[in-house]
Residue frames as qw, qx, qy, qz and C-alpha x, y, z in Angstrom:
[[0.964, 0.101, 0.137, -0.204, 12.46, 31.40, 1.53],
 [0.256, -0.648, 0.654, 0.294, 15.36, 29.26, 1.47],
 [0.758, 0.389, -0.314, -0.420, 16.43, 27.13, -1.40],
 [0.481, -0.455, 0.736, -0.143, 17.47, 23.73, -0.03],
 [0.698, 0.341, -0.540, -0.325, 18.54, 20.42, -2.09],
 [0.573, -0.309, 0.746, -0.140, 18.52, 16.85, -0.64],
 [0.501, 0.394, -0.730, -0.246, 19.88, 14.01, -2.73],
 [0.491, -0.245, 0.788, -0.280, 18.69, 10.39, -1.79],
 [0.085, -0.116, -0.985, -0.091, 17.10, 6.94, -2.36],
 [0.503, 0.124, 0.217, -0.827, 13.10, 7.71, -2.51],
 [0.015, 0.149, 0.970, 0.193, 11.44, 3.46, -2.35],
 [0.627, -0.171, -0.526, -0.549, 8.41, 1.92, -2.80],
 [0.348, -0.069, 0.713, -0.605, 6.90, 1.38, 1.08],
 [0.645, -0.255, -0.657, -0.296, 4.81, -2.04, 1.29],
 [0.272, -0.138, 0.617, -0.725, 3.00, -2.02, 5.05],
 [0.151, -0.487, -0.858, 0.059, 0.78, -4.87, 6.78],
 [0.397, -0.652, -0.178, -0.620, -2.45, -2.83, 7.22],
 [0.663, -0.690, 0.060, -0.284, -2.30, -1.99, 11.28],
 [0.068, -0.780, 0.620, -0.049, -0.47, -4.01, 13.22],
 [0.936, 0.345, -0.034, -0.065, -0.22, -7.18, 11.09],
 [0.544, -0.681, 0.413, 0.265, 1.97, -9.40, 10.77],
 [0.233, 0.470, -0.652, -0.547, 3.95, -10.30, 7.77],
 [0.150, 0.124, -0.946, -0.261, 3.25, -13.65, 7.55],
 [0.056, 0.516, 0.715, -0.468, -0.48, -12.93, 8.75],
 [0.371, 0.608, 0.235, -0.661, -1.56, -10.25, 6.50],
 [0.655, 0.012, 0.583, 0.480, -2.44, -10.95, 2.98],
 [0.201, 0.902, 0.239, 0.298, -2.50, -7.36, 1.54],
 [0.512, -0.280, -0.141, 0.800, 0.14, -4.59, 1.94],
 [0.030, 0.933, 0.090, -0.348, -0.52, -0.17, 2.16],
 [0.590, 0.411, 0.186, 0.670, 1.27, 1.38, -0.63],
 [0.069, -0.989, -0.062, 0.118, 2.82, 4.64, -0.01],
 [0.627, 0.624, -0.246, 0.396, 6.47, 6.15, -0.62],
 [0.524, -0.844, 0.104, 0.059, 9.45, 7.15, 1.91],
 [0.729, 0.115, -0.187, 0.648, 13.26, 7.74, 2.10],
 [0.627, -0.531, -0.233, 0.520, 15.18, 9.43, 4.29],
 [0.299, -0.319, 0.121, 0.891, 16.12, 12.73, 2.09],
 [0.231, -0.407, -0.444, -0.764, 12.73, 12.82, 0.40],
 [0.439, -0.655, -0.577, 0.212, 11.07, 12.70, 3.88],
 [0.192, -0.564, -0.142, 0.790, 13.07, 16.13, 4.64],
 [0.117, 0.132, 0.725, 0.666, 12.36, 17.12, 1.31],
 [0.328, -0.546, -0.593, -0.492, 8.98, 16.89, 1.66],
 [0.334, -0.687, -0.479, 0.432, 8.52, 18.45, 5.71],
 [0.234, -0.354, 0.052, 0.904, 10.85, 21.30, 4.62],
 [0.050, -0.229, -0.522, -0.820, 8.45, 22.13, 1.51],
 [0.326, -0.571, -0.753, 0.021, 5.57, 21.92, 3.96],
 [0.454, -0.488, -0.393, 0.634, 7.20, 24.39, 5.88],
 [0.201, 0.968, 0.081, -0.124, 7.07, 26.90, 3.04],
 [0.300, -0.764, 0.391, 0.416, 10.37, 26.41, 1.91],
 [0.674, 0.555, -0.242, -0.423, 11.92, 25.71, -1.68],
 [0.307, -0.572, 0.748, 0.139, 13.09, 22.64, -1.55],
 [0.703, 0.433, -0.337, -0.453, 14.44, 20.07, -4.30],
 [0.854, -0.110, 0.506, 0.057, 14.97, 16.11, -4.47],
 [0.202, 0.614, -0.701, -0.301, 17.78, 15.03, -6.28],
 [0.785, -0.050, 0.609, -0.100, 17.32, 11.31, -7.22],
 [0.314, 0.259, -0.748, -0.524, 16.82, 8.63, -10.30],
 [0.622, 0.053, 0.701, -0.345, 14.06, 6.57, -11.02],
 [0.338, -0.110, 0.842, 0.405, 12.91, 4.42, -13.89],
 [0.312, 0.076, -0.195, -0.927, 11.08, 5.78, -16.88],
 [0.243, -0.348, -0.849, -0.316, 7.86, 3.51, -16.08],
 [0.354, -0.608, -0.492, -0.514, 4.50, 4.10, -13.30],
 [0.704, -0.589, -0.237, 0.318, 5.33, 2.85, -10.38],
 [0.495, -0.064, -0.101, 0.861, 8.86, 5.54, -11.08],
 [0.036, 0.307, 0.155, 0.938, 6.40, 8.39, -11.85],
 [0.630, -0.646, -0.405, -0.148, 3.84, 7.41, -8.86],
 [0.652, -0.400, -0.267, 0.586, 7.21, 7.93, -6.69],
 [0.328, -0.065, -0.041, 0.942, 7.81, 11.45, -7.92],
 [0.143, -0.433, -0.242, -0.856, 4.57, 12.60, -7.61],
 [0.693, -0.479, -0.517, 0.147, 4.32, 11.32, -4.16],
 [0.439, -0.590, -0.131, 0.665, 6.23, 14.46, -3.19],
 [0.076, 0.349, 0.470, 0.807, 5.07, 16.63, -6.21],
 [0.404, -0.722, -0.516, -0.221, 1.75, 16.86, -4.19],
 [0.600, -0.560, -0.286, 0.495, 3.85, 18.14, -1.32],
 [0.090, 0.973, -0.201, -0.067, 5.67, 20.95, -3.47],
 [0.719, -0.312, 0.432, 0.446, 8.90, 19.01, -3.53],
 [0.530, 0.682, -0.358, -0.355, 10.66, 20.75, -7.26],
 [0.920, 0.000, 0.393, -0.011, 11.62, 17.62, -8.99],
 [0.482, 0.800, -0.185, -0.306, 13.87, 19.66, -11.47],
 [0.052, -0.677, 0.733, 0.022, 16.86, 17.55, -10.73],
 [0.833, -0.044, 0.522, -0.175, 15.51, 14.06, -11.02],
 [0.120, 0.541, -0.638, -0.535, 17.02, 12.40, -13.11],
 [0.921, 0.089, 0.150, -0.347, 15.17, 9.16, -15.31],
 [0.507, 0.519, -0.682, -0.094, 16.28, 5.68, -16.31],
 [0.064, -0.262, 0.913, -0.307, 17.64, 2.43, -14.88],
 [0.360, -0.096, -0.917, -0.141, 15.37, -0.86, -13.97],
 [0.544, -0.569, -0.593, -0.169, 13.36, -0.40, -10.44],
 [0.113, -0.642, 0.366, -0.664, 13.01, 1.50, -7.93],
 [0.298, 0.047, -0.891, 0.338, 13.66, 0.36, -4.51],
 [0.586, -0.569, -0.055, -0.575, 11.31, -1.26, -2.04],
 [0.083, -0.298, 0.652, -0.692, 10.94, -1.39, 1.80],
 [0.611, -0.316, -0.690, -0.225, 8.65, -3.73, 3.78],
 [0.101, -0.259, 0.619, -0.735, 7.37, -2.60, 7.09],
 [0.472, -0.513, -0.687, -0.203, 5.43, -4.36, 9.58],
 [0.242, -0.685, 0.075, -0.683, 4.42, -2.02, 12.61],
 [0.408, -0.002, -0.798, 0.444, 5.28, -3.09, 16.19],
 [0.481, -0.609, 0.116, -0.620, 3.31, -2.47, 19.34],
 [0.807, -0.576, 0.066, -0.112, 4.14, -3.04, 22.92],
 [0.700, -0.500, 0.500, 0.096, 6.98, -5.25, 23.40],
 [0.733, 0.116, 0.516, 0.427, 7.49, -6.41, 19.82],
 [0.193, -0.563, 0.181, 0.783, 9.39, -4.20, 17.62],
 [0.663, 0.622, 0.042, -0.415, 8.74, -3.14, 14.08],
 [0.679, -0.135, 0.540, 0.479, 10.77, -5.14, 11.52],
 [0.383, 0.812, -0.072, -0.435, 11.70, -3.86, 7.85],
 [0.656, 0.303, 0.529, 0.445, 12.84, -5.84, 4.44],
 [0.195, 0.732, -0.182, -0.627, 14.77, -4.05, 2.39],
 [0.735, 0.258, 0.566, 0.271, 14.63, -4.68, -1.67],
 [0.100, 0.885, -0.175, -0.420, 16.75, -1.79, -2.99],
 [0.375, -0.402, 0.561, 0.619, 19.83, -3.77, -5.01],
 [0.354, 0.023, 0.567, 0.744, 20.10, -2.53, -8.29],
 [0.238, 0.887, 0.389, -0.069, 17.74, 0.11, -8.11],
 [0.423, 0.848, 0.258, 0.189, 17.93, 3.34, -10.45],
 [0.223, 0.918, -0.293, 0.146, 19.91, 5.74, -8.29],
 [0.816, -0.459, 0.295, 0.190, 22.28, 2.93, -7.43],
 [0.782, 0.339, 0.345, 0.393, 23.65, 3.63, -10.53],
 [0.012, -0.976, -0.109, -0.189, 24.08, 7.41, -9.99],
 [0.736, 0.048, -0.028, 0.674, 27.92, 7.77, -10.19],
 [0.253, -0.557, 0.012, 0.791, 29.78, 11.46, -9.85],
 [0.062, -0.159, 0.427, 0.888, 29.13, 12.24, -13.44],
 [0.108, 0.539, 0.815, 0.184, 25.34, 11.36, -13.98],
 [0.154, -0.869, -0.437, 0.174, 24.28, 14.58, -12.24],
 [0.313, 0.586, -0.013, 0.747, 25.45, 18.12, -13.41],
 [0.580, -0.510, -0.470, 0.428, 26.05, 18.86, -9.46],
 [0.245, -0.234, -0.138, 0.931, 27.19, 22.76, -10.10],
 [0.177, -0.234, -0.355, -0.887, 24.09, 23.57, -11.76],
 [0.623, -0.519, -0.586, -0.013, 22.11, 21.66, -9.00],
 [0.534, -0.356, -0.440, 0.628, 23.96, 23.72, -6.64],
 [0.177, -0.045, -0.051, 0.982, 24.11, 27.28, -7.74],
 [0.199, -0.281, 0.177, -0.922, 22.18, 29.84, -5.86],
 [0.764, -0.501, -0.357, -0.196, 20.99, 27.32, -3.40],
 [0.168, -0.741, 0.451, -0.469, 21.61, 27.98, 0.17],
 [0.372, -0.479, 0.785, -0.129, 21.92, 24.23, 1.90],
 [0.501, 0.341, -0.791, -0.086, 22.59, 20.85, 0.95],
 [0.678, -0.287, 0.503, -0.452, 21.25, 17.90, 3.13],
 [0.669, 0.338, -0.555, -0.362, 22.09, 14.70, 3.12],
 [0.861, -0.350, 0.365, -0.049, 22.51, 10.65, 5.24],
 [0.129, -0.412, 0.889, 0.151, 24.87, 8.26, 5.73],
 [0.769, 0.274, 0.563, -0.127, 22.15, 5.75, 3.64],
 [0.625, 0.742, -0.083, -0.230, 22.99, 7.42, 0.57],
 [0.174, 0.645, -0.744, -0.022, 27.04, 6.14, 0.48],
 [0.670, -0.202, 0.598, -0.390, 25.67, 2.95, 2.01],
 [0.750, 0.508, 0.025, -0.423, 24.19, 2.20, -1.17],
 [0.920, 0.236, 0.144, 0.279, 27.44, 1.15, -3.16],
 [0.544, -0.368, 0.142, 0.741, 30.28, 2.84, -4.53],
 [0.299, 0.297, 0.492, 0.762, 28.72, 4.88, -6.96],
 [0.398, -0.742, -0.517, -0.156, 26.75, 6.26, -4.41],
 [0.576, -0.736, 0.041, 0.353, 29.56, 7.36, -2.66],
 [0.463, -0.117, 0.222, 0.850, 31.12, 8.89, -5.23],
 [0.028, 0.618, 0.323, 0.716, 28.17, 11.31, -6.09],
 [0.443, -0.829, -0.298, 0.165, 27.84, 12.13, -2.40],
 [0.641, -0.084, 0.204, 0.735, 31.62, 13.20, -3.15],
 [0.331, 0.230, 0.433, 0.806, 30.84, 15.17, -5.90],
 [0.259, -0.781, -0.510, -0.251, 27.44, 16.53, -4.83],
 [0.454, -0.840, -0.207, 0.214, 29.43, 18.05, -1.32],
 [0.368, -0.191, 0.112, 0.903, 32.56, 19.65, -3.27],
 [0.046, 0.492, 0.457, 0.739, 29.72, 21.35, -5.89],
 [0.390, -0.857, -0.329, -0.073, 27.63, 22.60, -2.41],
 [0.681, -0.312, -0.072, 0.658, 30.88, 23.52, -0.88],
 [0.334, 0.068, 0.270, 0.900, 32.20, 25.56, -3.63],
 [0.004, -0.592, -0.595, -0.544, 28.72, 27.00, -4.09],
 [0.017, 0.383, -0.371, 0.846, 28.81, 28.58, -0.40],
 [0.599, -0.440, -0.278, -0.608, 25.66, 26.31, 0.94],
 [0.409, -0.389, 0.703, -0.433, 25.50, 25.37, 4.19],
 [0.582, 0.048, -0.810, -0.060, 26.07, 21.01, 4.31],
 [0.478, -0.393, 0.488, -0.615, 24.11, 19.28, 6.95],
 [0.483, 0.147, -0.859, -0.089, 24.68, 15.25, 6.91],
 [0.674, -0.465, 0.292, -0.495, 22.26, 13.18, 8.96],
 [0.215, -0.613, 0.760, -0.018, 24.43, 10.01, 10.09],
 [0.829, 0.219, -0.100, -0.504, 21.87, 7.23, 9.34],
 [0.051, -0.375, 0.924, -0.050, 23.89, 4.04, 10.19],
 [0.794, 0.131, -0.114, -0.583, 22.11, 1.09, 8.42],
 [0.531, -0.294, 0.794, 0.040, 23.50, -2.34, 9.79],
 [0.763, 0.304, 0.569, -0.043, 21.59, -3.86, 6.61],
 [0.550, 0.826, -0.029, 0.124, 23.70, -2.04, 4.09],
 [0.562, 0.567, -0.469, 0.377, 27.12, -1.96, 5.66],
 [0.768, -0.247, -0.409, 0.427, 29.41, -2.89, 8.14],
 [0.205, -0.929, -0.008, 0.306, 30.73, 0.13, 11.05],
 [0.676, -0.335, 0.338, 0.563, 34.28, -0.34, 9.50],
 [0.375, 0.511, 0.601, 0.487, 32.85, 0.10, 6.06],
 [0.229, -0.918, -0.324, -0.011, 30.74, 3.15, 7.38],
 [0.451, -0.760, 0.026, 0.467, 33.82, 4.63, 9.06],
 [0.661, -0.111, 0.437, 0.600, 35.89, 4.23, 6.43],
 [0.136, 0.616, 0.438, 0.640, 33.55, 6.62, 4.05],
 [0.392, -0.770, -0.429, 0.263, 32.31, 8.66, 6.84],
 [0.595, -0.598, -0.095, 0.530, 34.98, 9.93, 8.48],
 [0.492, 0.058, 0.345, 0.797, 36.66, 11.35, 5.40],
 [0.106, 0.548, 0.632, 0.538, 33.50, 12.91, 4.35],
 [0.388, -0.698, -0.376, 0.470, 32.84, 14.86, 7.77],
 [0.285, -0.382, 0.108, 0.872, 35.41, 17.82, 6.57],
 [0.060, -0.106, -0.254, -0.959, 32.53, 19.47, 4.20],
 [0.382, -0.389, -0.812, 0.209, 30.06, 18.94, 6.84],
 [0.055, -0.512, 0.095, -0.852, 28.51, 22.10, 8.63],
 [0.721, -0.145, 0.244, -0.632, 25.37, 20.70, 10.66],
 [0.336, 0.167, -0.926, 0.040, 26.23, 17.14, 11.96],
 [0.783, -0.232, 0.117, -0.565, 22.70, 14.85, 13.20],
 [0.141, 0.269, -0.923, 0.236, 23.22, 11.84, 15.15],
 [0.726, -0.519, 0.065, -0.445, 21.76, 9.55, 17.71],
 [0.555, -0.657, 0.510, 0.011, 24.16, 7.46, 19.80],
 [0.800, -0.138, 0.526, 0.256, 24.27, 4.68, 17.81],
 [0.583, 0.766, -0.100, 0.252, 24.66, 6.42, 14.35],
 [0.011, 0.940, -0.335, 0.067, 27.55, 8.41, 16.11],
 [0.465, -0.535, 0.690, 0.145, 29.61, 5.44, 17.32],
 [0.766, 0.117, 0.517, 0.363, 28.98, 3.02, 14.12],
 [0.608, 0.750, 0.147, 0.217, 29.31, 5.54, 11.73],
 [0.206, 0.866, -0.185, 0.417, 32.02, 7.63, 13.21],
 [0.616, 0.174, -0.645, 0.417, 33.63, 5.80, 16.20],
 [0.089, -0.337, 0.392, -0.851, 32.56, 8.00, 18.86],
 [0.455, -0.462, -0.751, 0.128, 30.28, 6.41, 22.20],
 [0.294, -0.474, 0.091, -0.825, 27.86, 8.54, 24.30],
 [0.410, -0.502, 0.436, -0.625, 28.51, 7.64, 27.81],
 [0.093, 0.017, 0.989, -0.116, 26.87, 4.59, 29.56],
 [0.601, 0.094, -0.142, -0.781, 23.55, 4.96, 27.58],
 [0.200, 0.139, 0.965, 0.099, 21.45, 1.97, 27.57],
 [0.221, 0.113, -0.267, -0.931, 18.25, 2.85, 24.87],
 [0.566, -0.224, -0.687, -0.398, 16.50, -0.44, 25.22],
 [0.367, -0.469, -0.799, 0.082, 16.41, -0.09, 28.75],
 [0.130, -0.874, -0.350, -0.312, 15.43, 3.60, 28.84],
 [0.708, -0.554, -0.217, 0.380, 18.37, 4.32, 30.52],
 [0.451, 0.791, -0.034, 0.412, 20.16, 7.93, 29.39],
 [0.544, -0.439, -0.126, 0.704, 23.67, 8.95, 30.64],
 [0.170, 0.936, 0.305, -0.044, 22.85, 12.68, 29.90],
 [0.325, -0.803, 0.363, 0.343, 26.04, 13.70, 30.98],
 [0.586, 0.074, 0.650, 0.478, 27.57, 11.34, 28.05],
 [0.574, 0.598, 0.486, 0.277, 25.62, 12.84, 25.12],
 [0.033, -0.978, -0.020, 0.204, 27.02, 16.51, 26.00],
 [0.342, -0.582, 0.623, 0.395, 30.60, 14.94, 26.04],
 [0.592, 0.106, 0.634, 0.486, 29.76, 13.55, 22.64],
 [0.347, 0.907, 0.189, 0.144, 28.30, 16.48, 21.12],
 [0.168, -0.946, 0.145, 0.236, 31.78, 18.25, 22.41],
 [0.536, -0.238, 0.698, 0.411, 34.17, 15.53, 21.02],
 [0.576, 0.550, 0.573, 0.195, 32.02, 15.49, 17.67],
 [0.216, 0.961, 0.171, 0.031, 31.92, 19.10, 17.14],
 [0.336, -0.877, 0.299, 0.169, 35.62, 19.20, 17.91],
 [0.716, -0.089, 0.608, 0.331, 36.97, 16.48, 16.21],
 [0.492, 0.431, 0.663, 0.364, 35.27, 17.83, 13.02],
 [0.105, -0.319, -0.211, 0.918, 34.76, 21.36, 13.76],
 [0.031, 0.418, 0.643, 0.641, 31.37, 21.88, 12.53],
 [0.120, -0.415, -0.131, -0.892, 29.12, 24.65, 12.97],
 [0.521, -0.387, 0.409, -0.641, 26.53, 22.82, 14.84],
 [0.340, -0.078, -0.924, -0.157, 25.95, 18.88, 15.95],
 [0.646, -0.084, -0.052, -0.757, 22.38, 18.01, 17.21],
 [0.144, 0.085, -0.983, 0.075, 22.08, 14.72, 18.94],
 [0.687, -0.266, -0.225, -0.638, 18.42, 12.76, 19.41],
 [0.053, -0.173, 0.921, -0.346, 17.84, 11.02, 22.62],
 [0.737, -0.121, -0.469, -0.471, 15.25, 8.12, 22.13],
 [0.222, -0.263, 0.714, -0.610, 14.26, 6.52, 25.52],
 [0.598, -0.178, -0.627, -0.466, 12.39, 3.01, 24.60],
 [0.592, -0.060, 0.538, -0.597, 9.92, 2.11, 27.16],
 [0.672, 0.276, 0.688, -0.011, 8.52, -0.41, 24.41],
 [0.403, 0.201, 0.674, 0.586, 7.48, -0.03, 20.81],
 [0.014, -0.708, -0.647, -0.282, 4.75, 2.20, 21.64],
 [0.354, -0.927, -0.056, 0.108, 6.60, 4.30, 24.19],
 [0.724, 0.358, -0.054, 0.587, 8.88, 6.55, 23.68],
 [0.135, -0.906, -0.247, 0.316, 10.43, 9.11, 25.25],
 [0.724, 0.440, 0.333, 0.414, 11.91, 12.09, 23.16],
 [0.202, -0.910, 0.129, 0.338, 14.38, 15.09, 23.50],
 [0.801, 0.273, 0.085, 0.527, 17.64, 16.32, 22.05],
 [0.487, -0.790, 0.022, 0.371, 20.67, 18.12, 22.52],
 [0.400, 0.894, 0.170, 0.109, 22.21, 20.76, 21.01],
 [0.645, -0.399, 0.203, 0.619, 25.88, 21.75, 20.79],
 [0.575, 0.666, 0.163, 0.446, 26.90, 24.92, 17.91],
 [0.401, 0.150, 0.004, 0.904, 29.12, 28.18, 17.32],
 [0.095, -0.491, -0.299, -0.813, 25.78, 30.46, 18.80],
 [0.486, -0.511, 0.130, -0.697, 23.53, 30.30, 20.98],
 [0.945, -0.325, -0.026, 0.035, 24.27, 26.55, 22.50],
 [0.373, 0.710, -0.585, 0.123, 28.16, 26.94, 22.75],
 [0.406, -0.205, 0.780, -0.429, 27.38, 24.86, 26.02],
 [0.299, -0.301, -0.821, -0.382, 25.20, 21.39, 24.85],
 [0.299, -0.008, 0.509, -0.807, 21.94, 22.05, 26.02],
 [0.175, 0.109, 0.973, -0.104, 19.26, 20.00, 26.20],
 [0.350, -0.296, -0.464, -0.758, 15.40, 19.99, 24.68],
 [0.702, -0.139, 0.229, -0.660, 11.92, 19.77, 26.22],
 [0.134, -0.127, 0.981, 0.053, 11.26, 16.07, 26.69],
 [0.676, -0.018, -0.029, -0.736, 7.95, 14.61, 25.28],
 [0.431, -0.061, 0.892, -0.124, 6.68, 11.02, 25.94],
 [0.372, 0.236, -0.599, -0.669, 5.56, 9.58, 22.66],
 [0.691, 0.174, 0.591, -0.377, 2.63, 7.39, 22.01],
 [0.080, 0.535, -0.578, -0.611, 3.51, 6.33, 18.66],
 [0.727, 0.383, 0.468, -0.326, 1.65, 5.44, 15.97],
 [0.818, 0.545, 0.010, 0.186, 4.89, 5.56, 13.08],
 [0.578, -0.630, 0.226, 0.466, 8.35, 5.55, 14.09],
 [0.702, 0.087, 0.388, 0.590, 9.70, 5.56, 10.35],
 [0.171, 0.777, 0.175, 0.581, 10.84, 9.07, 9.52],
 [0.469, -0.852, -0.196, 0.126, 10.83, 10.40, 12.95],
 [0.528, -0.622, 0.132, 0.563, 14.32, 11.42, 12.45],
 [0.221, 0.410, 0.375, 0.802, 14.16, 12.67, 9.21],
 [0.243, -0.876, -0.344, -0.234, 11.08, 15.02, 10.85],
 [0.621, -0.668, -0.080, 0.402, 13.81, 15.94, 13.34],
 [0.556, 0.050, 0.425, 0.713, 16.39, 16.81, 10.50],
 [0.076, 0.526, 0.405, 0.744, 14.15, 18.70, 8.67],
 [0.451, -0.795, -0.386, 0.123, 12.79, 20.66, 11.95],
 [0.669, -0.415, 0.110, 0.606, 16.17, 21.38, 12.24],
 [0.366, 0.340, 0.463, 0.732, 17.00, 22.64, 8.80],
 [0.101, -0.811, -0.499, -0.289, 14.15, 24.83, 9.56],
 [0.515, -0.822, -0.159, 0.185, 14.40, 26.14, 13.32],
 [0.493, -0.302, 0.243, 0.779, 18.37, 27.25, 11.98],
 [0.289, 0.266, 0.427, 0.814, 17.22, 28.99, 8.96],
 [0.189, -0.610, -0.412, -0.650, 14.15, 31.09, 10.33],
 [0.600, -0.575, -0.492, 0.259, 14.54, 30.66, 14.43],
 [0.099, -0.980, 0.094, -0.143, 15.56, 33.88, 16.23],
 [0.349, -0.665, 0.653, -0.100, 17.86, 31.50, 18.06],
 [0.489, 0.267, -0.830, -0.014, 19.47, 27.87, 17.97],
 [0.288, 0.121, 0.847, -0.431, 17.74, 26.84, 21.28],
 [0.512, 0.364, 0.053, -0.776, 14.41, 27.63, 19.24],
 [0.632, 0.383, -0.599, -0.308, 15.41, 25.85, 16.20],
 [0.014, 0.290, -0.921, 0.259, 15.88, 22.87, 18.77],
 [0.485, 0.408, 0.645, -0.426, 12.50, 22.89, 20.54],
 [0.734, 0.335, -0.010, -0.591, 10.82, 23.23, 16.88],
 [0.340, 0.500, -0.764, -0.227, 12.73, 20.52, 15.71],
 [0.005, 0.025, -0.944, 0.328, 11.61, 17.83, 18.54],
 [0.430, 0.391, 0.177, -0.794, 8.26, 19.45, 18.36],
 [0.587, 0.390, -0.392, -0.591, 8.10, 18.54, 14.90],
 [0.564, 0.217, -0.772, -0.197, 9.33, 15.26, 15.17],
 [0.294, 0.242, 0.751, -0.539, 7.10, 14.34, 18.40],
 [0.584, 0.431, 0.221, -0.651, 4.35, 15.08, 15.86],
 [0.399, 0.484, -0.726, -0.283, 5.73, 12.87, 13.22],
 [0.046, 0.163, -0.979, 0.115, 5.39, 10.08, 15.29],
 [0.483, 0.362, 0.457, -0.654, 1.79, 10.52, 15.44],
 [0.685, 0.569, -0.078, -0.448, 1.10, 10.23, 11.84],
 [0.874, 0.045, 0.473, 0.105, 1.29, 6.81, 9.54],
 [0.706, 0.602, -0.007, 0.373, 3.77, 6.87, 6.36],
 [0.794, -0.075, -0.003, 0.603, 7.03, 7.98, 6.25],
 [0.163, 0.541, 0.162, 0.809, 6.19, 11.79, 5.31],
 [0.224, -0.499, -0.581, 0.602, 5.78, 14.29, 8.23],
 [0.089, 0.503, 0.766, 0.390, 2.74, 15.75, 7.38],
 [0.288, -0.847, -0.325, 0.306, 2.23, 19.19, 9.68],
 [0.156, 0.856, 0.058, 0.489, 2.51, 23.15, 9.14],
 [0.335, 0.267, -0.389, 0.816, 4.98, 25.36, 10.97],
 [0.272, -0.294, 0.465, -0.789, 2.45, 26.92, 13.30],
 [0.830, -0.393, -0.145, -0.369, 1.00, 23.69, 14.39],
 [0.628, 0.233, -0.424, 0.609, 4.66, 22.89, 15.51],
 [0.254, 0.333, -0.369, 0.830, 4.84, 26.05, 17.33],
 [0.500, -0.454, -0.187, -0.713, 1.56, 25.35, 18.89],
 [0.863, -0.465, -0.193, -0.033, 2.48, 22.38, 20.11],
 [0.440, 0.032, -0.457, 0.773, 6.37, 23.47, 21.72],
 [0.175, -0.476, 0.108, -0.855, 4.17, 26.60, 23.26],
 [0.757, -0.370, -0.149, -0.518, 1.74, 24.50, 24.70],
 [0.249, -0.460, 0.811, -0.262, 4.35, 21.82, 26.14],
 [0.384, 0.101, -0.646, -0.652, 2.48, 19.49, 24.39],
 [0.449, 0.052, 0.697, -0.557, -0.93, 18.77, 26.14],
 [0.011, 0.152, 0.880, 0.449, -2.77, 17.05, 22.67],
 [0.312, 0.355, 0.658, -0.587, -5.96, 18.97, 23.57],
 [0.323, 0.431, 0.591, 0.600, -8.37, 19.36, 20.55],
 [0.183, -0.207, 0.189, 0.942, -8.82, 21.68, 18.74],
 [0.248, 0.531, 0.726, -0.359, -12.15, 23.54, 18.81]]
């Protein structure tokens, strides 16, 4: 059992019931979600020990959010309390042709205040084996981005393997901005996740003559960015997700693999065609698949297919948490995923 720490923003999710619109529904689903408690919480599913690093404020609604992934096993030892509100997210749900939309209301939440010195980062680190973390968390502000700093020299030094999903939020910063923190940050990187566009706004780099809204993949492109990525930055492995929108409801869904083992060539996943019934998370489910399929797979092609696996099943389930056991994963990559039921 590995011990694995992911450090993030964990809001308050307000959803139109179905597929409501905002200005049509007058009632919203409560539930939680962020991008490093979402792995957080798959990877503890999986049977593994993993902890959420955060801050939240010492009232209900902050101690409803950390036992929203208490229930899951998430260890909460590192949480730190305080500050005014935690952030919230507003999703209405898309189908067909219209897309899903999302309001964020994060400024001046709790762990926006979470600077390099709030968190005792070498005792958070020692005798844990990886570190996980997005490009949302430096997004945040500048005190965000100076405990991502501090958080990846204390994993460094500690010997855990760093694995950074890119996470390029257009509503939190600009690409320039983005690059400008990025890029620097890359060099204590190990395990670099992407999808085209994260890779060119966050990091400068373009895969091929993709076109994603019109389902159009230059296959040959995403290899030559997994080789330019992994070269520029020399990391261990990079893991790119290829999303193929037919609509809001269709998706198709694969990824490609590029590391120092068994993919030294990029090779490609199974493809599945997604009916989707929650897109938000799906690439955290992918992340944390990952995290997995590297720490327990025989191989790195393995750790690929469970990863897509997983996060083909993610999209299947509502909220932001990807809700499914390791050997229904491996049931469905075995099976090539035919959704029969189960008798």
């Amino acid at each position: 059992m590995a011990k694995i720490v992911t450090f993030g923003e964990l809001m308050l999710r307000l959803s139109t019931p179905g597929f409501a619109r905002f200005l049509q529904s007058d009632r919203f689903k409560i539930t939680f979600g962020g991008g490093e408690a979402n792995v957080a919480v798959a990877l503890s599913s999986y049977g593994e020990d993993a902890y959420f690093v955060s801050r939240f404020p010492k009232h209900e609604i902050g101690e409803a959010a950390i036992q929203s992934i208490q229930r899951y096993g998430v260890k909460t030892d590192y949480i730190l309390r305080g500050g005014d509100r935690l952030g919230v997210y507003y999703l209405e749900t898309g189908a067909s042709q219209r897309p899903s939309k999302i309001i964020y209301d994060r400024a001046g939440s709790a762990v926006n205040d979470m600077d390099g010195t709030l968190a005792d980062w070498d005792r958070i680190f020692e005798g844990k084996d990886w570190f996980h973390w997005t490009g949302i968390t430096p997004a945040l502000g500048n005190k965000s981005q100076k405990a991502i700093v501090a958080a990846c020299k204390s994993a460094h030094n500690a010997g855990a393997t760093i694995s950074c999903d890119l996470n390029f939020r257009s509503k939190l910063w600009t690409e320039s901005e983005a690059q400008a923190v990025m890029n620097p940050l890359m060099e204590y990187v190990d395990v670099c996740i992407a999808n085209e566009e994260d890779a060119q706004r966050s990091l400068g780099f373009e895969a091929g003559k993709t076109d994603i809204e019109g389902a159009e993949l230059d296959e040959a492109g995403y290899y030559q960015l997994a080789r330019e990525l992994k070269s520029a930055y020399d990391f261990k492995a990079v893991a790119i997700t290829l999303r193929e929108s037919f609509s809001a409801s269709i998706n198709g869904w694969s990824a490609v693999l590029h590391d120092d083992k068994d993919c030294k060539t990029p090779v490609r996943s199974n493809r599945y065609e997604i009916h989707i019934v929650d897109r938000v998370g799906g690439g955290d489910s992918f992340a944390s698949g990952l995290i997995y399929g590297l720490l327990n797979k025989e191989n790195t092609r393995d750790a690929l297919e469970f990863a897509v696996g997983a996060s083909c099943m993610k999209h299947t389930i509502p909220g932001d948490y990807n809700l499914v056991s390791v050997d229904e994963v491996e049931k469905l990559v075995a099976s090539g995923g035919s959704g029969r039921v189960e008798r």
